[in-house]
N, C-alpha and C positions, 0 to 999 in steps of 0.2 A: 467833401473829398473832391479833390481837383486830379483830373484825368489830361494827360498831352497824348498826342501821335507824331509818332515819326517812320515814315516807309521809305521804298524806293520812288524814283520819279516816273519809271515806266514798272507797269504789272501786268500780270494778263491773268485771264478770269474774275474779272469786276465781280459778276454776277454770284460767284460762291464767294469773294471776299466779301460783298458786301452782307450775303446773310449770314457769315463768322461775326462778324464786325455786329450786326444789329443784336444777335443773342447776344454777344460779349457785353456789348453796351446797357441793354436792357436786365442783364444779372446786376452790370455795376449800379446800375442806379436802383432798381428795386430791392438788393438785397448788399447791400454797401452802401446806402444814400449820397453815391455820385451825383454833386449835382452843378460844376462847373467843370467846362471842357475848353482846351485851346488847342487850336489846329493848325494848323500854316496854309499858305499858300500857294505850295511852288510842285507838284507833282499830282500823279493821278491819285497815289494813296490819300491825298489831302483835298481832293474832288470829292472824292467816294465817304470818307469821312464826314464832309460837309454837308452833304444832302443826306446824308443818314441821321445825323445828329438834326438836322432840319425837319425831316419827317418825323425822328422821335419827340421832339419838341410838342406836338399834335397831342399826344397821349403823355407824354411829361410833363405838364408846362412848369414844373418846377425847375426845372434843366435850365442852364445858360451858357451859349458857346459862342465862343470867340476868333474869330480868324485874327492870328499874331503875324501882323505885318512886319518884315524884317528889314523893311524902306518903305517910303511912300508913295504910292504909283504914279505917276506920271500921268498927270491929266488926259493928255493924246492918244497912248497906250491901254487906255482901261478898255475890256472888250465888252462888250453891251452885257455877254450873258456872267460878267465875274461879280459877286454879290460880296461886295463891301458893306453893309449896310451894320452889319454885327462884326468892328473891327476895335483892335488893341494895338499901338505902335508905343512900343511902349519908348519911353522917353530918355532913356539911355543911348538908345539906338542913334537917335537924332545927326552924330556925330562922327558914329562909327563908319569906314569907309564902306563902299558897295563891296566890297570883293568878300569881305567880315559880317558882312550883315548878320547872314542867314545862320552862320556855325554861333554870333552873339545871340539871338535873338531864340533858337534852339537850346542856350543854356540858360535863360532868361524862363524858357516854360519847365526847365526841369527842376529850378528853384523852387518853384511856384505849385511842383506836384506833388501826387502820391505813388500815383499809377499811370506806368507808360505802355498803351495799346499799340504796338510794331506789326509792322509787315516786312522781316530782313528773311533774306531768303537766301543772303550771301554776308559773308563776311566785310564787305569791300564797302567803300563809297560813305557821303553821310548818315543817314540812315544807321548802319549799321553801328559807325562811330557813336549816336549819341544815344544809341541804347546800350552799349557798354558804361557810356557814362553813367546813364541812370542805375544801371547794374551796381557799378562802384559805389555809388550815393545811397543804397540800400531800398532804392523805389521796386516798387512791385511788378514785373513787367510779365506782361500777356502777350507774346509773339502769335499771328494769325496764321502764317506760315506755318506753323508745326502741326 
């Protein structure tokens, strides 16, 4: 079973999303045998995800997660503490302009799933868009917000 995220780019209360987020995830993998994950790179929701899925890693080690890069960083730009090291670009994207990346590369992981883990709190913005879309596609979606 393959799991995406899509949130806002600002949140507040890390510290309760992030323990919604680590039960959620710990159900999905122990009793659904989740065992790849892809995550983005462009907001807090996708911070908070990434070190969760890194510490569960510890006590999973079946688990494999992915940050889905929607361009490729720019040498100059990478910031010391950003962990490229578990990355996906995927090769469609190559071409795609910068302004298309992210909404391509967001439909790129809902292909690719079953289960979409959200944090939309609002109707608006993307986030919100691409879990409707999963919606439409008949993916299973687990909003943390609610």
């Amino acid at each position: 079973m393959t799991v995406s995220f899509f949130g806002h780019r600002k949140i507040c209360g890390n510290e309760e999303i992030k323990r919604k987020l680590k039960e959620i995830l710990q159900k999905l993998i122990a009793e659904n045998g989740a065992t790849n994950f892809y995550v983005g790179n462009n907001g807090e929701y996708d911070t908070i995800v990434r070190k969760t899925l890194k510490e569960l890693k510890k006590d999973y080690p079946q688990i494999n997660y992915a940050v889905v890069l929607s361009y490729l960083p720019i040498e100059n730009k990478i910031k010391e503490n950003d962990d490229y090291s578990d990355t996906i670009f995927p090769e469609k994207l190559a071409k795609v302009p910068r302004r298309f990346a992210i909404d391509k590369r967001n439909h790129w992981m809902i292909e690719r799933s079953s289960v979409v883990v959200t944090y939309v709190k609002n109707n608006i913005g993307g986030a919100a868009k691409f879990k409707e879309i999963a919606e439409k596609k008949g993916l299973n979606i687990i909003n943390i917000s609610d």
